[in-house]
C-alpha positions in Angstrom: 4.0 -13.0 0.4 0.6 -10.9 1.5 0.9 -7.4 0.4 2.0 -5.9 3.8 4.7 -8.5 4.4 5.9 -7.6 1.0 5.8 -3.8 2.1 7.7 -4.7 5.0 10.6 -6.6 3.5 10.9 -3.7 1.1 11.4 -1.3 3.8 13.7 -3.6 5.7 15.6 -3.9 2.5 16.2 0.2 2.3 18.2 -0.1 5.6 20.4 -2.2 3.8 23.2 -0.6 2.3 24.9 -1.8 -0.7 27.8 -1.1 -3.4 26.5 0.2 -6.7 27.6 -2.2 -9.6 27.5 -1.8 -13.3 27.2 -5.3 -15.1 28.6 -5.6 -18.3 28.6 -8.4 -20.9 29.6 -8.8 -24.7 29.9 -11.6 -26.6 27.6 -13.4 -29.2 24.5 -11.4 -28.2 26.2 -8.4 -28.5 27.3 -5.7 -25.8 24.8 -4.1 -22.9 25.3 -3.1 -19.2 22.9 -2.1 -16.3 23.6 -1.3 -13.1 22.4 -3.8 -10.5 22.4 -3.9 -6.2 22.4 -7.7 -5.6 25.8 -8.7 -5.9 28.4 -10.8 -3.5 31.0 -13.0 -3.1 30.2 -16.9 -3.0 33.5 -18.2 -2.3 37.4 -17.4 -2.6 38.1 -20.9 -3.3 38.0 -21.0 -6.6 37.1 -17.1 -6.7 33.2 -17.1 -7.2 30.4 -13.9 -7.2 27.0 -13.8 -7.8 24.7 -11.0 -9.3 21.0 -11.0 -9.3 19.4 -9.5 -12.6 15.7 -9.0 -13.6 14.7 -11.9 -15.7 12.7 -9.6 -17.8 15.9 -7.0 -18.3 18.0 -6.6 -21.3 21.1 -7.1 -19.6 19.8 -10.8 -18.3 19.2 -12.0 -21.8 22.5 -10.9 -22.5 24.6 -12.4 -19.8 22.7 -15.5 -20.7 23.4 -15.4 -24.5 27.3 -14.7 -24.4 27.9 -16.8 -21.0 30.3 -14.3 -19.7 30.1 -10.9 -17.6 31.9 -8.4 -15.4 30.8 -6.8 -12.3 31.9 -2.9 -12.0 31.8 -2.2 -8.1 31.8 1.8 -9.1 33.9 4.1 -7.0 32.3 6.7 -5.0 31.1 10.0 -7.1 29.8 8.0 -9.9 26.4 8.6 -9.7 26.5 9.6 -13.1 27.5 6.4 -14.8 25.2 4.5 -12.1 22.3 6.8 -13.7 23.3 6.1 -17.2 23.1 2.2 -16.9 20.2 2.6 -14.8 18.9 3.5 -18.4 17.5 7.4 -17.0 19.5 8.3 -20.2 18.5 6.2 -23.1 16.2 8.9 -24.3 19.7 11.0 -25.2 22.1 8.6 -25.2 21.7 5.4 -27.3 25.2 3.4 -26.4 25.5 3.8 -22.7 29.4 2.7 -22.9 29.7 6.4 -25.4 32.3 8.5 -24.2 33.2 6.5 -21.0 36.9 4.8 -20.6 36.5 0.9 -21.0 38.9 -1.4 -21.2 39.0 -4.8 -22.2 36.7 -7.0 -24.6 34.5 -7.7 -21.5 34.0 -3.9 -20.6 35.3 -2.6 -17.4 35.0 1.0 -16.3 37.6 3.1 -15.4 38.5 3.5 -11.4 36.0 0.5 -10.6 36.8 -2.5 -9.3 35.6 -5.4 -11.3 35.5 -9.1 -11.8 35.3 -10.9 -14.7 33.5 -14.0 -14.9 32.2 -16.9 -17.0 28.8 -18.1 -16.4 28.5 -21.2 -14.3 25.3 -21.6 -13.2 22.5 -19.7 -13.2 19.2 -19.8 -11.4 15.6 -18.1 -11.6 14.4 -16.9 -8.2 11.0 -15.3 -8.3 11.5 -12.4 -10.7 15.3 -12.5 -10.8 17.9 -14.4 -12.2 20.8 -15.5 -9.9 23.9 -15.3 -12.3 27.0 -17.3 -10.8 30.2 -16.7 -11.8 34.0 -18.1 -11.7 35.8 -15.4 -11.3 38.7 -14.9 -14.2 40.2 -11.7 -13.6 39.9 -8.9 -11.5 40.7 -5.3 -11.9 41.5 -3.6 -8.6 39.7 0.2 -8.7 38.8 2.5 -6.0 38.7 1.7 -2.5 35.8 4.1 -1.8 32.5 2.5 -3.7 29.4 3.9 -4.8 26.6 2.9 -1.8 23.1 3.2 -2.1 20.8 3.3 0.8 17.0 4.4 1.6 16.8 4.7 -2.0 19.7 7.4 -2.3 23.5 7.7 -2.9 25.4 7.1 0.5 29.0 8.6 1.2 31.0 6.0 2.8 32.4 7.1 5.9 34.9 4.8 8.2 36.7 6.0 11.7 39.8 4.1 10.1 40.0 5.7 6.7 40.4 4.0 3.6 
């Protein structure tokens, strides 16, 4: 894509809003997260997600080493942990799991909803890797997420309440 379509799509892309997900893995290559924008649902039947991570990220080598991992869809006013496994941290803070609540062996984070899933396929896509995922259990968290939009946190507002 020329350079002006690729500035383009970027800026089409910041009108997008999205939920602001911590992936988390552990297994034989040992335990990382990150917190990742490109994730959805593939289908309900059997329950299948999909998150895109860079293939040059940590967290990608990971997920591909231990063949498992766990979206965190993170509940509205957790910036914080967003920024932590965004990695703006890892100057002061070498374990980015330190002093949150996780539970499980495949870490989930307190008061977010999250999915864990065992790697099924996984495809490179330009600079990302497409990790699919059959869903294995899900943790039911906050009905409120974390959105990010125009490169900022986004309160979620509806007319119906949530």
């Amino acid at each position: 894509m020329e350079s002006e379509h690729r500035a383009t799509f970027i800026s089409a892309m910041r009108t997008v809003a999205s939920s602001v997900c911590v992936v988390t893995t552990d297994g034989v290559a040992g335990r990382h997260g990150a917190t990742v924008s490109a994730f959805s649902s593939v289908c309900a039947d059997p329950p299948t997600v999909l998150v895109c991570l860079n293939t040059t990220s940590k967290i990608a080598a990971h997920v591909a080493a231990n063949q498992v991992f766990r979206v965190n869809v993170l509940p509205d006013g957790a910036a914080e942990i967003a920024a932590r496994f965004a990695g703006l941290h890892d100057a002061e803070i070498i374990d980015r799991f330190e002093g949150l609540s996780i539970a499980g062996d495949l870490p989930a984070i307190k008061g977010a909803t999250s999915f864990a899933c065992d790697l099924t396929q996984s495809i490179v896509e330009g600079t990302h890797l497409i990790c699919i995922g059959r869903v294995v259990d899900v943790i039911l968290g906050a009905a409120v997420p974390l959105t990010y939009l125009a490169g900022a946190y986004q309160e979620l507002k509806s007319k119906e309440g949530l």
